[in-house]
MITIVO-141795 format. One record per residue (C-alpha): x, y, z; residue in three letters; residue number from 1. Coordinates in Angstrom, 1 decimal. Example, Ala and Ser with C-alpha at 12.3 -4.5 7.8 and 13.67 -1.06 7.14 Angstrom:
2
<rec><px>12.3</px><py>-4.5</py><pz>7.8</pz><rest>ala</rest><nr>1</nr></rec>
<rec><px>13.7</px><py>-1.1</py><pz>7.1</pz><rest>ser</rest><nr>2</nr></rec>
This chain:
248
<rec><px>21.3</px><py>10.4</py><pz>3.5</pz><rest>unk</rest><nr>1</nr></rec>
<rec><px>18.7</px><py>7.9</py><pz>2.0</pz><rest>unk</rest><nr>2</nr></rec>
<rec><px>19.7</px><py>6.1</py><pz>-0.8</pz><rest>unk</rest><nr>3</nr></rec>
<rec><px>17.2</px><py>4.7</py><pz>-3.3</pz><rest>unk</rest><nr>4</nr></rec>
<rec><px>17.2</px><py>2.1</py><pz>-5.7</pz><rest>unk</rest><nr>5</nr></rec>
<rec><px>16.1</px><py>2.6</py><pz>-9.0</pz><rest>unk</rest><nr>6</nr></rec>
<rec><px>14.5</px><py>-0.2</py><pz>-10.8</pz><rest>unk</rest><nr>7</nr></rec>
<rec><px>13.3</px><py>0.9</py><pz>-14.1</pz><rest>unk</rest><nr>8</nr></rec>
<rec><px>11.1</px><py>-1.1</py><pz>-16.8</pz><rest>unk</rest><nr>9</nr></rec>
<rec><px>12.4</px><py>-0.9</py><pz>-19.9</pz><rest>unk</rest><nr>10</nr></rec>
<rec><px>10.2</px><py>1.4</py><pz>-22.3</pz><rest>unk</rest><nr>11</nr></rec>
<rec><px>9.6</px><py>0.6</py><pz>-26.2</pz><rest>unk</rest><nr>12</nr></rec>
<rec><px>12.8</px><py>2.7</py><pz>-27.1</pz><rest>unk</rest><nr>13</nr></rec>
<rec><px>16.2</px><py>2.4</py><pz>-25.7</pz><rest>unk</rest><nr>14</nr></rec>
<rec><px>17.1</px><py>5.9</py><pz>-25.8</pz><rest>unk</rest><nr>15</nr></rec>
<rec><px>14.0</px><py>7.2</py><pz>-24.3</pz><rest>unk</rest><nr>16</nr></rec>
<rec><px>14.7</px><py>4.6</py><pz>-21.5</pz><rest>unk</rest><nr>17</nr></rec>
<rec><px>18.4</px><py>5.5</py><pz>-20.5</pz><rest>unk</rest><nr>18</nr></rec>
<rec><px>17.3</px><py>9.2</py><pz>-20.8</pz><rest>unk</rest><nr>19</nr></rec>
<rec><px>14.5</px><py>9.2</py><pz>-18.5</pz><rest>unk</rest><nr>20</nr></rec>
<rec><px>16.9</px><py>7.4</py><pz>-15.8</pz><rest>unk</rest><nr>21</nr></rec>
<rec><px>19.3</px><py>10.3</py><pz>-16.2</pz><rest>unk</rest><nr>22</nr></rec>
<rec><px>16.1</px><py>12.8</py><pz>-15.6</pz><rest>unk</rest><nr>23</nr></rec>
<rec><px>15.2</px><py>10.8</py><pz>-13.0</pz><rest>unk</rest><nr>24</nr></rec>
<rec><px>19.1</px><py>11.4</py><pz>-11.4</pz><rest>unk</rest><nr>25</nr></rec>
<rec><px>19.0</px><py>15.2</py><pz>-11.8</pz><rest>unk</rest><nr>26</nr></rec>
<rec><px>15.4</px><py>15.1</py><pz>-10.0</pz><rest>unk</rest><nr>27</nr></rec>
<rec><px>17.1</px><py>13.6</py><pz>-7.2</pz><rest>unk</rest><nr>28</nr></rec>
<rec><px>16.4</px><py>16.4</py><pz>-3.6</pz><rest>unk</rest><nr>29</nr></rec>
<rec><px>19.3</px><py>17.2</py><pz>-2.0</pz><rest>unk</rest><nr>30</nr></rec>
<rec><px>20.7</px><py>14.9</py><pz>0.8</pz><rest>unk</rest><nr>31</nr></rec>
<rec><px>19.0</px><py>11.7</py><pz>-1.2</pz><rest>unk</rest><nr>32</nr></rec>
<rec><px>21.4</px><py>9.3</py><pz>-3.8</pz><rest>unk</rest><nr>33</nr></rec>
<rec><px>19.6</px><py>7.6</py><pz>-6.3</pz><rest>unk</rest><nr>34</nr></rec>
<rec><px>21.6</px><py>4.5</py><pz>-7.4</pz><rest>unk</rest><nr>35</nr></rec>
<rec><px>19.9</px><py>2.7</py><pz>-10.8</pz><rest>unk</rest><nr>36</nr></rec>
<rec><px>20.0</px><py>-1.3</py><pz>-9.8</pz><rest>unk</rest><nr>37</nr></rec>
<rec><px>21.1</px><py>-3.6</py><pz>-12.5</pz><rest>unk</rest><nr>38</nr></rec>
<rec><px>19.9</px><py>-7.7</py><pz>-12.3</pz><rest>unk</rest><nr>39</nr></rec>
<rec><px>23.0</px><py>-9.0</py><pz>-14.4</pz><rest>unk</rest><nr>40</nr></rec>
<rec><px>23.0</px><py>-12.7</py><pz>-14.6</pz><rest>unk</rest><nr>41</nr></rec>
<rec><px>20.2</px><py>-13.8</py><pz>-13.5</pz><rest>unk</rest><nr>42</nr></rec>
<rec><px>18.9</px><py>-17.5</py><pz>-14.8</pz><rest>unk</rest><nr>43</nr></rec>
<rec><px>15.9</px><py>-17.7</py><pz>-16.8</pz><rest>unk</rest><nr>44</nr></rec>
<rec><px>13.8</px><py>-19.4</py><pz>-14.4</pz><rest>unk</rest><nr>45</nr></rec>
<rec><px>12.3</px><py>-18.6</py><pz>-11.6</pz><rest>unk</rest><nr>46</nr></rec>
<rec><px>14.1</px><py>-19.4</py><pz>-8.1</pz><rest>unk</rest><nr>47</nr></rec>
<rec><px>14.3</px><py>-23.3</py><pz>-6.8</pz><rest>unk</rest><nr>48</nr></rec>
<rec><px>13.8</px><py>-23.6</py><pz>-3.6</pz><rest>unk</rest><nr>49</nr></rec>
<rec><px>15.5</px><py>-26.7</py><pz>-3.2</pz><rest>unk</rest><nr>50</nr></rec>
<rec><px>18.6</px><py>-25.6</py><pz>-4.3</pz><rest>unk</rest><nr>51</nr></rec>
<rec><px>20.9</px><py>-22.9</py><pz>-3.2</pz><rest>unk</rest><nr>52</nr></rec>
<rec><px>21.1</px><py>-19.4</py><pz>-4.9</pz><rest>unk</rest><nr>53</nr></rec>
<rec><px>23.6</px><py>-18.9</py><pz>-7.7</pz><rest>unk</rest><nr>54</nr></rec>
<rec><px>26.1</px><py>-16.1</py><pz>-7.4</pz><rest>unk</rest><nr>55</nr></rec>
<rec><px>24.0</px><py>-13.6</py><pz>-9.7</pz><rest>unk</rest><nr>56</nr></rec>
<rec><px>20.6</px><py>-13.9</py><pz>-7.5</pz><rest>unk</rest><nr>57</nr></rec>
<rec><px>23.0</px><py>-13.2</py><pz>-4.4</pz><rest>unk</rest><nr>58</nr></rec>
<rec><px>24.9</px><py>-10.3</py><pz>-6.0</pz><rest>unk</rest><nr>59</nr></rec>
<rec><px>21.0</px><py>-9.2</py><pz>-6.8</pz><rest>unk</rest><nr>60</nr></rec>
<rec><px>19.8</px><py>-9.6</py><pz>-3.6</pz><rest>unk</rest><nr>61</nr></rec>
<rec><px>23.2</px><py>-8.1</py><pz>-1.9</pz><rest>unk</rest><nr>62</nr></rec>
<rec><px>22.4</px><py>-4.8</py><pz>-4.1</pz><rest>unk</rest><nr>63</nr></rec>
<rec><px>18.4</px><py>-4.4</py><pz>-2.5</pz><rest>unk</rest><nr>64</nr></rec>
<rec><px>19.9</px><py>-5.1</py><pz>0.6</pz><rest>unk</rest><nr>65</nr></rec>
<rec><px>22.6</px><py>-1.9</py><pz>0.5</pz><rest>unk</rest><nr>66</nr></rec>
<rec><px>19.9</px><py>0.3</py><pz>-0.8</pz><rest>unk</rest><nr>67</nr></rec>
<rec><px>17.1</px><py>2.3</py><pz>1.9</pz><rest>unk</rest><nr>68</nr></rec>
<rec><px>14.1</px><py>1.9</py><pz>-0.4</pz><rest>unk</rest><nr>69</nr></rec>
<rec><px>13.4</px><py>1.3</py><pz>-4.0</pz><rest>unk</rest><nr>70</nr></rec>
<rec><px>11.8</px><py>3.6</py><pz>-6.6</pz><rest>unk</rest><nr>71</nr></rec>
<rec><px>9.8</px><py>1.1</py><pz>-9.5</pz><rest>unk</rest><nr>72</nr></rec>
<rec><px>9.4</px><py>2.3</py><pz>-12.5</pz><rest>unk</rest><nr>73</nr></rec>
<rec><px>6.9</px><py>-0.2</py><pz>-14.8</pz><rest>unk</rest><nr>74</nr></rec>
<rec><px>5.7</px><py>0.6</py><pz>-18.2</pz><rest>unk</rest><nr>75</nr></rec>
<rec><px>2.9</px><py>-1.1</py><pz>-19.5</pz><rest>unk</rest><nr>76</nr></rec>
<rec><px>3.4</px><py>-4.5</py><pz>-21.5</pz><rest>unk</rest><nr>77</nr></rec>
<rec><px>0.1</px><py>-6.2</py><pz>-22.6</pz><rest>unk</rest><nr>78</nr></rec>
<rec><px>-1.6</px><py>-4.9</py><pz>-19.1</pz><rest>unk</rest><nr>79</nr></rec>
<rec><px>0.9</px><py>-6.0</py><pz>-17.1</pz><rest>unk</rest><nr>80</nr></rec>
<rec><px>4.5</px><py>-5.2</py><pz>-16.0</pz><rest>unk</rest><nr>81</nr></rec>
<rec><px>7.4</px><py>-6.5</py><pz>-18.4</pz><rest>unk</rest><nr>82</nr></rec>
<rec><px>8.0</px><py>-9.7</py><pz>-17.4</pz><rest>unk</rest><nr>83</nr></rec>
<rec><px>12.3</px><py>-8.8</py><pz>-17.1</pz><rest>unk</rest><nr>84</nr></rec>
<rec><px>11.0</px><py>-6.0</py><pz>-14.4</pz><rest>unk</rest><nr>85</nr></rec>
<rec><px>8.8</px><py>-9.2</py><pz>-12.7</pz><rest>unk</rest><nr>86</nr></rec>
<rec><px>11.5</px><py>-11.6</py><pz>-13.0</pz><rest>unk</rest><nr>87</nr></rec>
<rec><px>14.0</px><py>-9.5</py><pz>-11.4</pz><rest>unk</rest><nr>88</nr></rec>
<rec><px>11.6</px><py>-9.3</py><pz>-8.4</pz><rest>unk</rest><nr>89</nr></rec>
<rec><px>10.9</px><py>-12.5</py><pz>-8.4</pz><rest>unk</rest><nr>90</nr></rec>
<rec><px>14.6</px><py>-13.1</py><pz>-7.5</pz><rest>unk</rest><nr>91</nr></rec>
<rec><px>14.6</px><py>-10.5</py><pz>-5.2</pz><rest>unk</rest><nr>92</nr></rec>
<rec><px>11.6</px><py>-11.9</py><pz>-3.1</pz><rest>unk</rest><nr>93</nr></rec>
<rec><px>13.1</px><py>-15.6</py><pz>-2.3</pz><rest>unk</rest><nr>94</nr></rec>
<rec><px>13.6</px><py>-16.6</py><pz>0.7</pz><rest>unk</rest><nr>95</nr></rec>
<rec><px>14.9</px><py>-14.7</py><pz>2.8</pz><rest>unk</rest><nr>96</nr></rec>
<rec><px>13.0</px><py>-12.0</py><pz>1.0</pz><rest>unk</rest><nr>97</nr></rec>
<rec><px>15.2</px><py>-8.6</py><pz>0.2</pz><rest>unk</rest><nr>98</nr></rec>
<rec><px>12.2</px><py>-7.1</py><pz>-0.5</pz><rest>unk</rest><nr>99</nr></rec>
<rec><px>10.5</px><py>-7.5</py><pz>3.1</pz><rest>unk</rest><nr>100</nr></rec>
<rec><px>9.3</px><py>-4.3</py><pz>5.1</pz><rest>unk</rest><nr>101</nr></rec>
<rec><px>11.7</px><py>-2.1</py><pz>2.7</pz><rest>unk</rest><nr>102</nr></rec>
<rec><px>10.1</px><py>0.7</py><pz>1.6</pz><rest>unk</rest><nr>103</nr></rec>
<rec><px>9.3</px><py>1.2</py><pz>-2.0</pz><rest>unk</rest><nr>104</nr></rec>
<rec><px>7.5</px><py>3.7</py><pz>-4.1</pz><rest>unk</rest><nr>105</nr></rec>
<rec><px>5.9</px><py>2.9</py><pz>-8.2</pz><rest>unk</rest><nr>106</nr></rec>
<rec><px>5.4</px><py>4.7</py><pz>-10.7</pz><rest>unk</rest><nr>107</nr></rec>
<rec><px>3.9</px><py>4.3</py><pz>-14.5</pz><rest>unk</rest><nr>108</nr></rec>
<rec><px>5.8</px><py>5.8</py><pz>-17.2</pz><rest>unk</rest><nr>109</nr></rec>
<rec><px>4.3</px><py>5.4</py><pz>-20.4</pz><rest>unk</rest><nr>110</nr></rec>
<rec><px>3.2</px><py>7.7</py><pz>-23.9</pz><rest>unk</rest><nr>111</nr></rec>
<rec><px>0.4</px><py>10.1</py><pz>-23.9</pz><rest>unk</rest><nr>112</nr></rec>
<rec><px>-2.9</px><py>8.3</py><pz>-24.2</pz><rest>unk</rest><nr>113</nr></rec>
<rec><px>-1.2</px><py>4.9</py><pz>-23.7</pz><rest>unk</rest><nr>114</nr></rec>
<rec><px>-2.5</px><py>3.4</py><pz>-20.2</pz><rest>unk</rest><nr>115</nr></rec>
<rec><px>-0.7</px><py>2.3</py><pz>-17.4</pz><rest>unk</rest><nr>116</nr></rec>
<rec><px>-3.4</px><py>1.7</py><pz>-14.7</pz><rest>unk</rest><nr>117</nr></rec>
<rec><px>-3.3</px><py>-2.2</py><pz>-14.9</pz><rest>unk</rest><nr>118</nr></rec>
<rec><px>0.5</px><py>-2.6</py><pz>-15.0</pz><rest>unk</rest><nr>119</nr></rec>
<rec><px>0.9</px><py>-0.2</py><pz>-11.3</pz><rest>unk</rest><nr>120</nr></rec>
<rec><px>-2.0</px><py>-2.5</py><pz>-10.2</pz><rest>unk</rest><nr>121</nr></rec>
<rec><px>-0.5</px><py>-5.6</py><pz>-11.3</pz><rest>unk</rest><nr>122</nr></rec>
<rec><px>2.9</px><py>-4.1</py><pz>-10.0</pz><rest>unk</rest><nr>123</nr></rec>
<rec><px>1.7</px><py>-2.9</py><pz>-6.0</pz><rest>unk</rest><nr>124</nr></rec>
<rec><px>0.4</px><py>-6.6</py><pz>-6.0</pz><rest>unk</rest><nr>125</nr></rec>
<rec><px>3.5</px><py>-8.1</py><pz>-6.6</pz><rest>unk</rest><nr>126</nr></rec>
<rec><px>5.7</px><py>-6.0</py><pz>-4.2</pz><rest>unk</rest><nr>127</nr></rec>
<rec><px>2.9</px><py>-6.4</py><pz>-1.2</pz><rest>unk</rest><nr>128</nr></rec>
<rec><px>3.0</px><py>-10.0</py><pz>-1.9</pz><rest>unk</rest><nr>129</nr></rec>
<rec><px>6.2</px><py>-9.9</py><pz>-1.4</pz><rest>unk</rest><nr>130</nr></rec>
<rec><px>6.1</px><py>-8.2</py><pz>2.2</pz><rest>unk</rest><nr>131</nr></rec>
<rec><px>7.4</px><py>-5.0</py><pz>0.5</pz><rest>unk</rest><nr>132</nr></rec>
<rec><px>6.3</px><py>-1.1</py><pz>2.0</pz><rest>unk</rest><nr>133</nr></rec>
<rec><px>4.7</px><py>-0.1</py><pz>-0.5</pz><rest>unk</rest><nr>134</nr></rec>
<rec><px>3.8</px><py>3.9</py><pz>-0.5</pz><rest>unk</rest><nr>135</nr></rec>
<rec><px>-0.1</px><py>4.0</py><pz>-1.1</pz><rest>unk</rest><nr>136</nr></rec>
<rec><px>-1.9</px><py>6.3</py><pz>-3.5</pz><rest>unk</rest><nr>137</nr></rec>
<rec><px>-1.6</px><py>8.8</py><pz>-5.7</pz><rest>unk</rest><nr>138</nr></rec>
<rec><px>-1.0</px><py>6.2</py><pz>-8.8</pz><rest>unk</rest><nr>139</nr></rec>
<rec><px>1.9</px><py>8.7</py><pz>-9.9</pz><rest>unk</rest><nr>140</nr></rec>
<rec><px>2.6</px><py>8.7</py><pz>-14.0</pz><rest>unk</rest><nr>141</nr></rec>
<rec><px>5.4</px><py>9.7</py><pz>-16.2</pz><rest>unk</rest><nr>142</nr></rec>
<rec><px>4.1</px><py>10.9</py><pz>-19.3</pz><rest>unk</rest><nr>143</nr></rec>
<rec><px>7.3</px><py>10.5</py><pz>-21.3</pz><rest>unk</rest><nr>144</nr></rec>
<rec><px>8.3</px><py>10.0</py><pz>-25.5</pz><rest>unk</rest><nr>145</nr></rec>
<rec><px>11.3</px><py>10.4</py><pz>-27.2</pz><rest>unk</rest><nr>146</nr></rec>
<rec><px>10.0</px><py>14.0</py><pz>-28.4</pz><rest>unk</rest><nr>147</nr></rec>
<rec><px>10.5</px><py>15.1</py><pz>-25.0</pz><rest>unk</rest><nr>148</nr></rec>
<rec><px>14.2</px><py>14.9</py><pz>-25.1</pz><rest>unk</rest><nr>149</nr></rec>
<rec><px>16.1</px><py>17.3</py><pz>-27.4</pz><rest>unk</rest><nr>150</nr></rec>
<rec><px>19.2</px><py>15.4</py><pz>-29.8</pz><rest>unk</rest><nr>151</nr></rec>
<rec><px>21.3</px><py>16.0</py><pz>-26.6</pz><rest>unk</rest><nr>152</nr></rec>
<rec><px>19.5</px><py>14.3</py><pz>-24.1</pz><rest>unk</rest><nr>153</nr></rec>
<rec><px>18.1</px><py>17.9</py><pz>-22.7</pz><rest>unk</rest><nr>154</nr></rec>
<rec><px>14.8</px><py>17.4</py><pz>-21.4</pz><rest>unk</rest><nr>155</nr></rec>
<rec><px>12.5</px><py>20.6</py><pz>-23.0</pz><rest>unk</rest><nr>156</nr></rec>
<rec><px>9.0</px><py>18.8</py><pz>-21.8</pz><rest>unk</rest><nr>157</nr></rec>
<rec><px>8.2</px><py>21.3</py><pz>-18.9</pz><rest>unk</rest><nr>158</nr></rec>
<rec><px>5.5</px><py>18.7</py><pz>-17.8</pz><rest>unk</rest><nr>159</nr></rec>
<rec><px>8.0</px><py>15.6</py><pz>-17.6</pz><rest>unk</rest><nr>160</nr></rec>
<rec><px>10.2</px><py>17.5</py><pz>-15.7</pz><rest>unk</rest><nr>161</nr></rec>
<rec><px>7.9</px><py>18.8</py><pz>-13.0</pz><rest>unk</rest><nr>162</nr></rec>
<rec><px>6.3</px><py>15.0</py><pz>-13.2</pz><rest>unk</rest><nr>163</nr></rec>
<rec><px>10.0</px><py>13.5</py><pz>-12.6</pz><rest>unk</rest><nr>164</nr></rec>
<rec><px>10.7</px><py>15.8</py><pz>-9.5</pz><rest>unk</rest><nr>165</nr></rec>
<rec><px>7.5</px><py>15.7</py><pz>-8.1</pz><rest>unk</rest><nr>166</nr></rec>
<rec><px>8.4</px><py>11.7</py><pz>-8.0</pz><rest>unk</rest><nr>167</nr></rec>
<rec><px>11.2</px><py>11.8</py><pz>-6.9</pz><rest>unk</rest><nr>168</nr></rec>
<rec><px>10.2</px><py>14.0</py><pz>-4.2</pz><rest>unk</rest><nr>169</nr></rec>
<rec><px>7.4</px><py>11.9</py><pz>-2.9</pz><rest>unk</rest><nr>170</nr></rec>
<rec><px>10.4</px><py>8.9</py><pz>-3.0</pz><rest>unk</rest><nr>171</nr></rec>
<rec><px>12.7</px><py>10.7</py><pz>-1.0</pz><rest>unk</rest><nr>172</nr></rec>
<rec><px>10.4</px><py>11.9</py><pz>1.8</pz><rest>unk</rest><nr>173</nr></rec>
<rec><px>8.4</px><py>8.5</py><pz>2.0</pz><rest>unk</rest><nr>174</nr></rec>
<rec><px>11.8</px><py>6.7</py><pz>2.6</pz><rest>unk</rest><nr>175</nr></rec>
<rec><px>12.8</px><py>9.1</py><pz>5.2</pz><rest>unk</rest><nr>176</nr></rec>
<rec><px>9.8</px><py>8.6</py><pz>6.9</pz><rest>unk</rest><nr>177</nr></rec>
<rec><px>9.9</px><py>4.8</py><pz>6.9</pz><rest>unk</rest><nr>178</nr></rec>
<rec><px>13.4</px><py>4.8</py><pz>8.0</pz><rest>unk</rest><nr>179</nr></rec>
<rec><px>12.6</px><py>6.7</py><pz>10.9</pz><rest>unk</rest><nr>180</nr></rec>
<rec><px>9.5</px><py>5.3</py><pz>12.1</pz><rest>unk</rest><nr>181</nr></rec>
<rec><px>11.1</px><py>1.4</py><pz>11.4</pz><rest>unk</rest><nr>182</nr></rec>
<rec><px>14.2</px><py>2.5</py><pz>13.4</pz><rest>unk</rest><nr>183</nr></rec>
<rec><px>13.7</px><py>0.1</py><pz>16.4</pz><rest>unk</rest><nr>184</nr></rec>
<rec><px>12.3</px><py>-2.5</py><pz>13.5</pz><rest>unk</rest><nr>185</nr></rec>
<rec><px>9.6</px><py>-3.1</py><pz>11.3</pz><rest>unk</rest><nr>186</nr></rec>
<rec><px>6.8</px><py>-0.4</py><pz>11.0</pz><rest>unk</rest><nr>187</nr></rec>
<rec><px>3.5</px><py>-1.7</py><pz>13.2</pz><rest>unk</rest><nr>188</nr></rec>
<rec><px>0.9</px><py>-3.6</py><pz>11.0</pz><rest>unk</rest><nr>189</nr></rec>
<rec><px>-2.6</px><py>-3.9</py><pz>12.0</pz><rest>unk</rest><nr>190</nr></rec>
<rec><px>-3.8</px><py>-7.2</py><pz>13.2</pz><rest>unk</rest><nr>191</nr></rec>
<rec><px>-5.5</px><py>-9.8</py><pz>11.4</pz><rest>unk</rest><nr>192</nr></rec>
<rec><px>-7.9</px><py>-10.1</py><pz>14.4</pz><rest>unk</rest><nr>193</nr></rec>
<rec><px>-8.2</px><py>-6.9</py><pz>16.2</pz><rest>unk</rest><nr>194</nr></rec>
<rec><px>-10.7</px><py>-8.4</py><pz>19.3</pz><rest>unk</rest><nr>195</nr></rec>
<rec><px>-8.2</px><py>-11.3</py><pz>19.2</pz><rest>unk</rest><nr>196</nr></rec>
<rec><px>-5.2</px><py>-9.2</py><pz>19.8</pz><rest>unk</rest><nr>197</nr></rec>
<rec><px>-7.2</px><py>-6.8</py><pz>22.2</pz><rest>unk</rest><nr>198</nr></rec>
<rec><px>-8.2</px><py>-10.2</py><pz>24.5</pz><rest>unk</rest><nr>199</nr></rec>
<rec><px>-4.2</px><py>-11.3</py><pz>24.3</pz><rest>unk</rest><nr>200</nr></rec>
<rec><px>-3.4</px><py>-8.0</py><pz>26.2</pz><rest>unk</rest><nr>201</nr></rec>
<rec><px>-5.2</px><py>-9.3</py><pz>29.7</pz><rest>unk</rest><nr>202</nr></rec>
<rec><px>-5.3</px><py>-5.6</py><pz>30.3</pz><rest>unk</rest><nr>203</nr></rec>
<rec><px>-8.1</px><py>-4.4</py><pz>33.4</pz><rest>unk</rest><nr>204</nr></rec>
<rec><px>-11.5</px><py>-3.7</py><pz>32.4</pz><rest>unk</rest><nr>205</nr></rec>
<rec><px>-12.1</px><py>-0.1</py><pz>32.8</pz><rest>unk</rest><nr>206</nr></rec>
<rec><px>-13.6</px><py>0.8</py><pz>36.3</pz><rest>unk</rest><nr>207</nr></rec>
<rec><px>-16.9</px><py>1.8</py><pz>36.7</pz><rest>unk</rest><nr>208</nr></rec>
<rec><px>-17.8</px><py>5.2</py><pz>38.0</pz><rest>unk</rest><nr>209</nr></rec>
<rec><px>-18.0</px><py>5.6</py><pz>41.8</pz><rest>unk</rest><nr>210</nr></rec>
<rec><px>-21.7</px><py>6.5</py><pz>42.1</pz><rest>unk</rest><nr>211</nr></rec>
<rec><px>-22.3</px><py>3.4</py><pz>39.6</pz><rest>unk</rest><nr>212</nr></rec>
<rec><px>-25.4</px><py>4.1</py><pz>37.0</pz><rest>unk</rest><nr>213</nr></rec>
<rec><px>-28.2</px><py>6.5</py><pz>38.4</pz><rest>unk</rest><nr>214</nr></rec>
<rec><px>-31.2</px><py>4.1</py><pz>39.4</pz><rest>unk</rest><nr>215</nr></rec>
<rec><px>-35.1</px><py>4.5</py><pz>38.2</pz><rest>unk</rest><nr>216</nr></rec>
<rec><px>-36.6</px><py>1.7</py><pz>38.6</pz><rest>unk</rest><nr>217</nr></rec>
<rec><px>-37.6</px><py>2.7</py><pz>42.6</pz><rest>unk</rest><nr>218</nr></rec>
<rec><px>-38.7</px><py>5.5</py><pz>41.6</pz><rest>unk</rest><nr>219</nr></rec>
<rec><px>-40.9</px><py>4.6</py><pz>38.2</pz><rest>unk</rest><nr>220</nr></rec>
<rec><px>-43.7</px><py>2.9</py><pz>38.5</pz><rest>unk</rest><nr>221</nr></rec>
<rec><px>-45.3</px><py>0.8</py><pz>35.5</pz><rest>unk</rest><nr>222</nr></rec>
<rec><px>-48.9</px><py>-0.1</py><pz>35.5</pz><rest>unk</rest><nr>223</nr></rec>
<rec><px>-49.6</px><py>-3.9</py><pz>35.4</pz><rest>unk</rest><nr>224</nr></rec>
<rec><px>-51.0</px><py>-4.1</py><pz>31.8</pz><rest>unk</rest><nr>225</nr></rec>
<rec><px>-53.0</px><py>-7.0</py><pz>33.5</pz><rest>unk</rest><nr>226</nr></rec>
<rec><px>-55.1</px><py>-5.1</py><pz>36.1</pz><rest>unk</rest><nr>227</nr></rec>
<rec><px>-57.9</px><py>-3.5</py><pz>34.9</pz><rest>unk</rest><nr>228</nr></rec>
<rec><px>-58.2</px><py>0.5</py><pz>34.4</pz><rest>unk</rest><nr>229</nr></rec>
<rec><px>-61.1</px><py>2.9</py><pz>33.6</pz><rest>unk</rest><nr>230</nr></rec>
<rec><px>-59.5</px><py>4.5</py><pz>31.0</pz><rest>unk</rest><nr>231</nr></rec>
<rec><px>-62.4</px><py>3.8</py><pz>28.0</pz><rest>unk</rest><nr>232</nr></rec>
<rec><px>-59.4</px><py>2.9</py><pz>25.4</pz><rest>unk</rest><nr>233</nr></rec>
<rec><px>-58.4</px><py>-0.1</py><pz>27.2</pz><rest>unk</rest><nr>234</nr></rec>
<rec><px>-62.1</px><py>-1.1</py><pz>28.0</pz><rest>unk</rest><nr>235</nr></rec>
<rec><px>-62.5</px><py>-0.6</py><pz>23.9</pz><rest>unk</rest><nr>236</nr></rec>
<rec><px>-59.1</px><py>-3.1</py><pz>23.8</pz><rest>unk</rest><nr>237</nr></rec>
<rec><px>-60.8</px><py>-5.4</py><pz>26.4</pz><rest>unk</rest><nr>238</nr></rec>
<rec><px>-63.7</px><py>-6.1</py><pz>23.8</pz><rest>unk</rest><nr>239</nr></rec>
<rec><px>-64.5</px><py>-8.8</py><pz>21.4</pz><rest>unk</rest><nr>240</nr></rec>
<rec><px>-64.3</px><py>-7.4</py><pz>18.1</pz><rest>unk</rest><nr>241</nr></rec>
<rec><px>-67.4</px><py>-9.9</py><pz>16.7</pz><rest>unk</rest><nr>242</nr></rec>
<rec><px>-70.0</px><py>-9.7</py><pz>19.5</pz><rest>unk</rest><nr>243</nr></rec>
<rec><px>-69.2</px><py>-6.7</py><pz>21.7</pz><rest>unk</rest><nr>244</nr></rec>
<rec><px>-69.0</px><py>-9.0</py><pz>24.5</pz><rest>unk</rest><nr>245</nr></rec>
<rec><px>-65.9</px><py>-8.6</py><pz>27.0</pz><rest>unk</rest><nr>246</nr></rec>
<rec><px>-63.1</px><py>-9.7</py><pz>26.1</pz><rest>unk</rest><nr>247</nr></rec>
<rec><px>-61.9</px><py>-13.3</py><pz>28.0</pz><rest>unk</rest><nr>248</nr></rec>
């Protein structure tokens, strides 16, 4: 059973923001957990790297360790990812990084006509940075506001709802699929230097066919452009353009 993380941004209202996680919950497939991840603790700054990690950044990093892959949720602050959501990373990448080779899936959740292009942008760079898996496109969206949730939490936005499963559909299988194909370790990455790599194999140059290339040269023959012919074109070639006279 994968289990995902769930790392969610918090939007401009509170409510809206603690309902969409429990949408996001009841979306869940079947045979897939979804455990929201909490960074309680954590110091202000950024990691030292001279120094060892307090007992928050480990208890952070122990919770992205226990999960299969993470499901990132940004909203858009300013064009970019709130910066809570980016410091939370940030803890999470130091060395060693709990974010490396684990599987990880974004998403923008934002109001109608408000954007969220920049902020997944600004969000895929920071998790690949990181050494993350990050599932590649479709940018996915959640288009949600606190008119979509009735006074009792009940979602009645049709559109959210098919958005949210749809999501965490996408989650689920992509984790499944890394998890399988990064059984034996991490999944293969292309190299930086493909010819490079190639040359490192030392493999055998593929053997040439048996009856080797068939020849033509003895059995072609090209006229010495030299030697003189009778064809009239190459006597009109031969001739001095000014006085008529042959050519030297």
């Amino acid at each position: 059973m994968p289990v995902i993380g769930l790392l969610l941004g918090h939007l401009p209202q509170a409510r809206t923001t603690r309902l969409l996680s429990s949408l996001l919950h009841a979306a869940a497939p079947a045979g897939t957990r979804l455990v929201e991840l909490t960074p309680n603790d954590l110091p202000l700054h950024a990691p030292y790297s001279d120094a060892p990690l307090p007992h928050a950044g480990l208890e952070w990093k122990r919770q992205i360790d226990a999960v299969d892959g993470l499901l990132v949720i940004t909203p858009t602050h300013e064009r970019s990812i709130p910066g809570v959501l980016k410091h939370a990373l940030d803890w999470a990448s130091c060395s060693p990084s709990s974010l490396e080779d684990k599987p990880v899936v974004i998403a923008g959740a934002a109001a109608p006509r408000v954007g969220s292009f920049m902020a997944i942008v600004h969000l895929r760079s920071v998790l690949a940075d990181a050494g993350a898996l990050v599932m590649g496109q479709p940018e996915r969206t959640l288009t949600v506001q606190s008119s979509d949730f009735s006074a009792h939490g009940r979602c009645h936005s049709a559109e959210l709802d098919a958005q949210a499963h749809a999501l965490l559909g996408a989650a689920a299988g992509y984790v499944a699929h890394v998890m399988r194909a990064g059984g034996s370790g991490p999944l293969p990455t292309v190299p930086s230097d493909p010819v490079r790599a190639v040359r490192a194999e030392r493999a055998a140059a593929p053997v040439s066919p048996a009856g080797g290339i068939p020849a033509f040269v003895d059995t072609v023959a090209t006229t010495d452009p030299l030697v003189q012919t009778g064809d009239p074109l190459y006597a009109t070639l031969r001739t001095d353009s000014t006085t008529g006279a042959p050519a030297a």
